[in-house]
N, C-alpha and C positions, 0 to 999 in steps of 0.2 A: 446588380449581378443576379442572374438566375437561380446560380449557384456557386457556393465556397470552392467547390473540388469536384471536377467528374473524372472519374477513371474509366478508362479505356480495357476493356476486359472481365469479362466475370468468372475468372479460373479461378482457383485455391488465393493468388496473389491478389488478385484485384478484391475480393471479398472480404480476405482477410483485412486487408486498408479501408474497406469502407467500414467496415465497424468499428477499425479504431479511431477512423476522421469523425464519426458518429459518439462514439463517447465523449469525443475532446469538444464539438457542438458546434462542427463543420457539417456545412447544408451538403448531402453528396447526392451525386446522380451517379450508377455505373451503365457504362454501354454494355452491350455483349451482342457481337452480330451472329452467335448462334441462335433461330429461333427457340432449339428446348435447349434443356441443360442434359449432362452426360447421364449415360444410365448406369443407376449402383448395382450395387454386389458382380453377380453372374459376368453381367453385361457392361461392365466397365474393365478399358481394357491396361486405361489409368492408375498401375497400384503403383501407392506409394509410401515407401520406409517413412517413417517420422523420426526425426533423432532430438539428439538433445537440444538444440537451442527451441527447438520447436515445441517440443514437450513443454518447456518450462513456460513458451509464452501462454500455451495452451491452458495450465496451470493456469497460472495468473487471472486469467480469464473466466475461468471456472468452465473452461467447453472439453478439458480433458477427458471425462467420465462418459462423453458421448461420442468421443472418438478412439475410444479403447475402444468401447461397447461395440463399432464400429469396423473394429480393426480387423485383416483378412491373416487368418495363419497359412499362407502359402506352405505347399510340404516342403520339407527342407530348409525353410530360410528363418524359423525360430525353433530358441529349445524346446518351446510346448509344442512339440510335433504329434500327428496321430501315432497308432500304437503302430508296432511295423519297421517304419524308420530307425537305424543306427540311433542308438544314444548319444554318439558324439555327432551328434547336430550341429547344422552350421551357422553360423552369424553373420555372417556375412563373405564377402572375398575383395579379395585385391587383384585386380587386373586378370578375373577369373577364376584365382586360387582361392578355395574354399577356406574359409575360418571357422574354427571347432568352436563351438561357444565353452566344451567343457577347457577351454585352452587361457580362457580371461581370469585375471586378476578380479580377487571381490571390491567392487567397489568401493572409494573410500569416501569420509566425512565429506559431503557437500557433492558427493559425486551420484546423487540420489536420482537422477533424471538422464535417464540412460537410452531410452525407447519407447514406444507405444504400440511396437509391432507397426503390419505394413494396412495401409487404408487403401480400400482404392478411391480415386478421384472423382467419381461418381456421389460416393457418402461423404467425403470430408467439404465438399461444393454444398453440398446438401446441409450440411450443419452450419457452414458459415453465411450462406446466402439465409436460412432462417436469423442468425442472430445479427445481421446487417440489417435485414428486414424490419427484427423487432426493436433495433434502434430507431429506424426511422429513415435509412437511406431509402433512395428510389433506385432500382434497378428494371434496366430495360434489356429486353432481352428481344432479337432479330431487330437491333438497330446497329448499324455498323458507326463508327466516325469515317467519313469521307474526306475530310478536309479542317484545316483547324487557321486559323491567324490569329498568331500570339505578338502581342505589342506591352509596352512595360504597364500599360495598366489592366490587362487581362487576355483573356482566348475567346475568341471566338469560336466555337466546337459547331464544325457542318455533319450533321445525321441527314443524309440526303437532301432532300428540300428544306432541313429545319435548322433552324441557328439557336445556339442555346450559347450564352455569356457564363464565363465564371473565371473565377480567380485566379485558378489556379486548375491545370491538368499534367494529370497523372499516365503514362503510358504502362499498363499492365498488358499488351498484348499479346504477347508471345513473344518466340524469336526471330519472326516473320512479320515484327511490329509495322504499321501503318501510321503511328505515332511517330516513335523515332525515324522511319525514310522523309515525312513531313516534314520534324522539326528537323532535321538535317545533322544527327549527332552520328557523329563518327561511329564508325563497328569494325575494327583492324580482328585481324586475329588467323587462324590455320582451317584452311579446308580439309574434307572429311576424307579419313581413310578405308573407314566399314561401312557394311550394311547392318542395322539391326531388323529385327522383327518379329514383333509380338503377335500373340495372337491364338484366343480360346477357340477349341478347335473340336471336333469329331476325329479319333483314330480307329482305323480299323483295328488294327495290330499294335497298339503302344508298349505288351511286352517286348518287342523291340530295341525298346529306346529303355536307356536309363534312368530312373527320376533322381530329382534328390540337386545334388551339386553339379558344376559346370561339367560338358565332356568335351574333352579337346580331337578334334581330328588334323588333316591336313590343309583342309578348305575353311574351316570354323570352327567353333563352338556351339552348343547348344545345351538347353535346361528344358526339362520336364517337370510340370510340379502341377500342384490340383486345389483343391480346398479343404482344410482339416475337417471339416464336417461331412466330406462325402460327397456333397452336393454341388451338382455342374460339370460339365465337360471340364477335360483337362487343359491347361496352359501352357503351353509353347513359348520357346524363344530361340531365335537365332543369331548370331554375328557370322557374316561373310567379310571376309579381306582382301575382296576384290575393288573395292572403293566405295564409292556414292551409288545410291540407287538411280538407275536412269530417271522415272519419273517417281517423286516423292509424293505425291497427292494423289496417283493413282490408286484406285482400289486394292486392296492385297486379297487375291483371290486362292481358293484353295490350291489350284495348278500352282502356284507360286509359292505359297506356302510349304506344301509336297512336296519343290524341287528345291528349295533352300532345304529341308529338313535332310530331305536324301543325302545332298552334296554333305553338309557336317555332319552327320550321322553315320555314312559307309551303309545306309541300311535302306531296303525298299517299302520303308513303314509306307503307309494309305493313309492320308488327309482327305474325307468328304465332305466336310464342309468347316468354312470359318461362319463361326459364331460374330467375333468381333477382332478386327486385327488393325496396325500399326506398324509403320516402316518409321525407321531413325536414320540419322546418319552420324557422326560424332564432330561436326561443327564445331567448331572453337573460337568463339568470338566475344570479346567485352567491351561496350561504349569506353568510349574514350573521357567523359564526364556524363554522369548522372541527372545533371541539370543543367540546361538551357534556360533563363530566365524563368520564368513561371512553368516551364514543364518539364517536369519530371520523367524516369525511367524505373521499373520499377520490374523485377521477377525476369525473366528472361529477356524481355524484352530489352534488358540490360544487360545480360550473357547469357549465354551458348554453352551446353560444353555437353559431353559426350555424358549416357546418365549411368556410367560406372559409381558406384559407389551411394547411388539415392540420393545425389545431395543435389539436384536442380532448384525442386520443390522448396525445400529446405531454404534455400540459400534466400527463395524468393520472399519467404513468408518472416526471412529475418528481414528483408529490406521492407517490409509492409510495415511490422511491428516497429519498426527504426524512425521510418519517414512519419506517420502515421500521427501519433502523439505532437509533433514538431510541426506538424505542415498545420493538424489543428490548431495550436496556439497562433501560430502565427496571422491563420485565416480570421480570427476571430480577436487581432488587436491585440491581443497576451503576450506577445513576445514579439520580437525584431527581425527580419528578413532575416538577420544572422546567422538566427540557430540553425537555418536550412542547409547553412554551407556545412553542419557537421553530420550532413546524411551521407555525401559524398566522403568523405573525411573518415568514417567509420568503415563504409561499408564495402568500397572498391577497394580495399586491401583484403578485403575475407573473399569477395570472390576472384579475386586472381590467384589468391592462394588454390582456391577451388579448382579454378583450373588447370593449374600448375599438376595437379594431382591427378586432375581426371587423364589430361595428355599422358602424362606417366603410366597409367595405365595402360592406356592405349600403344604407348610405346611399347610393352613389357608383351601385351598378349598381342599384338600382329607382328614381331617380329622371329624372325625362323632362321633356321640351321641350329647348328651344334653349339652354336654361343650362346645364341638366345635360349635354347635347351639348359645347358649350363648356369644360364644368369635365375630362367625361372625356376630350378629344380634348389640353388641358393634360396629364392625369397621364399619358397615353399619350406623351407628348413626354417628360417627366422620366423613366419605364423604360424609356426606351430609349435614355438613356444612361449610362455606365457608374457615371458616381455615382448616381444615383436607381437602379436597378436593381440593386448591388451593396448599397446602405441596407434598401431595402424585403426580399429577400433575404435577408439577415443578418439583419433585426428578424423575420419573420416565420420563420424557422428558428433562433431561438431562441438563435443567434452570442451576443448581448450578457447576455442572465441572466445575472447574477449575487447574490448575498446580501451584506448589509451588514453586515461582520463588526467589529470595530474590528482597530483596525494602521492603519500607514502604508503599506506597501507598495503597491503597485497590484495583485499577483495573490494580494492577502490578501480571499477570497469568493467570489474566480472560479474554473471549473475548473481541476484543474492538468494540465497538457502532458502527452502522453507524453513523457519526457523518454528519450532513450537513458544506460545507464548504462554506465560501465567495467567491470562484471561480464560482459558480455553480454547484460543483461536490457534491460528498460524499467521505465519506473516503472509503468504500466499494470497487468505480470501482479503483482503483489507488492499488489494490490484482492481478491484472487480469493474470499479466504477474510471477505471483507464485514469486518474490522477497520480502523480509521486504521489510518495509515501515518506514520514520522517517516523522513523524508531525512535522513541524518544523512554530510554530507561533510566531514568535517575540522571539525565548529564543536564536538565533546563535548558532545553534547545526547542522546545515549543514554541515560547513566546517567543524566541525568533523567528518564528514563521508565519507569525500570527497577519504579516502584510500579505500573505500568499496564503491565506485560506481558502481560497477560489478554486484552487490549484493542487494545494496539496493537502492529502489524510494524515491526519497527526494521530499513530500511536503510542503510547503511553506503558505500556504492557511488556512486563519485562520476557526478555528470553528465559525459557525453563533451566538450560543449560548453564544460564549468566546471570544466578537471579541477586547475587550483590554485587554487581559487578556495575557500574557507571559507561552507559554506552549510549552512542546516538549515529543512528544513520540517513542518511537523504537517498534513497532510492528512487530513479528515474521512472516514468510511467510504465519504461518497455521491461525494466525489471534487475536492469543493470545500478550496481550502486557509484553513488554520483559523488559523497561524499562522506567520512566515518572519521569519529572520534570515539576513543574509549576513556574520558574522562570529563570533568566538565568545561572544558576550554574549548578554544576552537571557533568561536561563534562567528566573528570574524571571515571564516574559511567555510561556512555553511550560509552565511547572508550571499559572502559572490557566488558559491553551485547554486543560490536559489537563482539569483538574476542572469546565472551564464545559461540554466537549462531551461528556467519555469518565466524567465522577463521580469521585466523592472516591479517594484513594490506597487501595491494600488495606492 
């Protein structure tokens, strides 16, 4: 083999998975048939909310710190807004409708990982392609895949004239994959009812327009927002509800731009030039399985769905951090074709849910007359109070995912807490090296794991919180806990989580 894994994609998804295929000590190749990569800050037109599941893996990783540092405060879409803006800032919306942030419930216990603000795509590609790099993946870039033939003992992957062998392939290509139409995986789902369309821009006259939260007219919607620091032309957005954009690859020039803005706006603002711009549609579509023998789907290129609510992104870089861990063990003899089947099994129930939600949306703001007035002027009463807005919130930043793992416990599936320890440490940095982890506080669950020292970090350090308390956890690479005892028993029910997630004893 040439190689363990090559993925198809070097977006946020496909990057994110080669660093994880790289900790676990799968040989990766990523394709990426863009010759450069997107441009940050100003000139990316890629921004993207980070929510919670994403945070926490980012955490784990220890790449948090550089994607805060990172992060874009668009006006109006966080509380630390420039000076100017309403105090009651928004947090986000539901199908348009603005969410007050002063409207959320305080956070509770374990609910510590809430956002990172919005990145664009431009810098968060840029963080994850250096630390894929400095694993040791290879990344090519203006090489497209052409052609692939997958047979049960590997893929033949065609980059134009060149054939490269490997294990196992990964499709991160988008939602226009070239991967999945190859390997032949099914894509059912609902064609598009809007237009969207982004796009940093030059205004003649932008007092015109409102900034800040959505403004609804009788053609669309649209947002006006800029950069907390002042610096760069302003941001534009539109939704038309006339359907699909005739051509979706066509340039989006400022004529077009100007005349989307007019139509939802009622106003004769001046666009002279786009900077950088973007057409959507709100597509709805999810494979029908995840995996084809040795190839995978991975980030959109596994669903579609309209990007109400930030969670595309999101969704994708859970399926990276999921597969990731698992495709490595398995590439490298550690565990059993098995474990593969619980990528699908985990992960196509979170994105159908996703979608479930995004259509709803969709539903709620393209629909018109006196009813749909009535129904949205209701949901606008429920967010903007603190239970309805703290619900919607939390569901759409991805607070409640979790995996159905068996145990009784309650935080057996969910992620686990930073927890602080009696070492000095947290539980957090003790992720870094992409291995589980076993909490081991007083319950002698060490030397059970001592067959799977390969595999897994064994800490010993009690919780600050728990420090006579008898406890012991087996926490998954990606961060989810796999199995917990709060006494010294159990052993038994921590040997099978080793060999159902991490493979047989050496």
């Amino acid at each position: 083999m040439d190689y363990d894994v090559v993925v198809a994609g070097a977006g946020p998804v496909g990057l994110m998975l080669a660093g994880e295929l790289r900790l676990g000590g799968a040989r990766v190749l990523v394709l990426e048939r863009d010759a450069e990569p997107p441009p940050t800050r100003f000139g990316s037109m890629g921004a993207r909310g980070v929510n919670a599941p994403s945070v926490h893996a980012l955490h784990l990783r220890g790449l948090l710190p550089a994607v805060e540092k990172a992060a874009l405060r668009w006006l109006g879409a966080l509380p630390e807004v420039p000076a100017g803006l309403p105090r009651e800032s928004f947090v986000g919306h539901f199908a348009g409708i603005g969410i007050r942030a002063d409207r959320l419930k305080p956070p509770g216990p374990g609910e510590e990982f809430l956002g990172a603000g919005v990145v664009s795509q431009g810098d968060l590609e840029t963080i994850l392609a250096g630390r894929a790099s400095a694993l040791g993946a290879e990344i090519r870039r203006g090489a497209a895949l052409t052609g692939l033939d997958a047979e049960p003992g590997g893929v033949d992957v065609h980059i134009g004239p060149e054939t490269v062998r490997a294990a196992w392939l990964v499709g991160a290509d988008g939602g226009r994959s070239t991967v999945r139409g190859l390997a032949g995986f099914g894509f059912p789902g609902v064609d598009p009812v809007f237009t969207g369309r982004q796009a940093v821009v030059d205004l003649v006259d932008a007092h015109k327009l409102t900034a800040g939260d959505w403004q609804h007219g009788e053609n669309g919607a649209y947002t006006l927002g800029g950069w907390a620091d002042g610096d760069g032309p302003p941001r534009v957005h539109t939704v038309e509800y006339a359907g699909p954009p005739a051509d979706r690859d066509a340039p989006v020039t400022a004529e077009e731009m100007q005349a989307s803005l007019r139509r939802v706006s009622g106003t004769d603002v001046t666009v002279t030039r786009v900077h950088l711009a973007t057409r959507y549609a709100d597509t709805t579509r999810q494979a029908t399985t995840y995996r084809r023998g040795r190839v995978f789907l991975c980030g959109d290129a596994a669903h579609v769905h309209s990007p109400a609510g930030g969670q595309g992104m999101n969704l994708g870089l859970g399926d990276a951090v999921n597969l990731g861990w698992k495709l490595a063990l398995v590439a490298r003899g550690a565990a059993p074709d098995a474990l593969l089947d619980s990528y699908e099994a985990e992960r196509h129930p979170i994105g159908a849910w996703v979608q479930k939600w995004s259509m709803a949306q969709t539903a709620l703001s393209t629909a018109r007359g006196p009813r749909a007035d009535a129904l949205r002027e209701v949901v606008a009463g429920l967010l903007d109070t603190p239970d309805g807005a703290t619900h919607v919130v939390s569901m759409i930043g991805g607070q409640w995912q979790h995996y159905d793992l068996p145990g009784d416990h309650p935080l057996i599936g969910r992620r686990v807490p930073d927890l602080p320890l009696t070492d000095g440490t947290t539980l957090a940095r003790h992720f870094r090296s992409g291995r589980a982890v076993l909490l081991d506080a007083g319950a002698g669950a060490a030397a059970v794991a001592g067959p799977w020292a390969d595999r897994v970090t064994t800490v010993t350090a009690r919780p600050v919180a728990y420090p006579d308390q008898p406890m012991a956890a087996l926490i998954r690479p990606d961060g989810h806990v796999a199995w917990l005892t709060l006494d010294k028993g159990g052993q038994d029910g921590l040997r099978a989580a080793l060999r159902t997630w991490l493979g047989p004893e050496v």
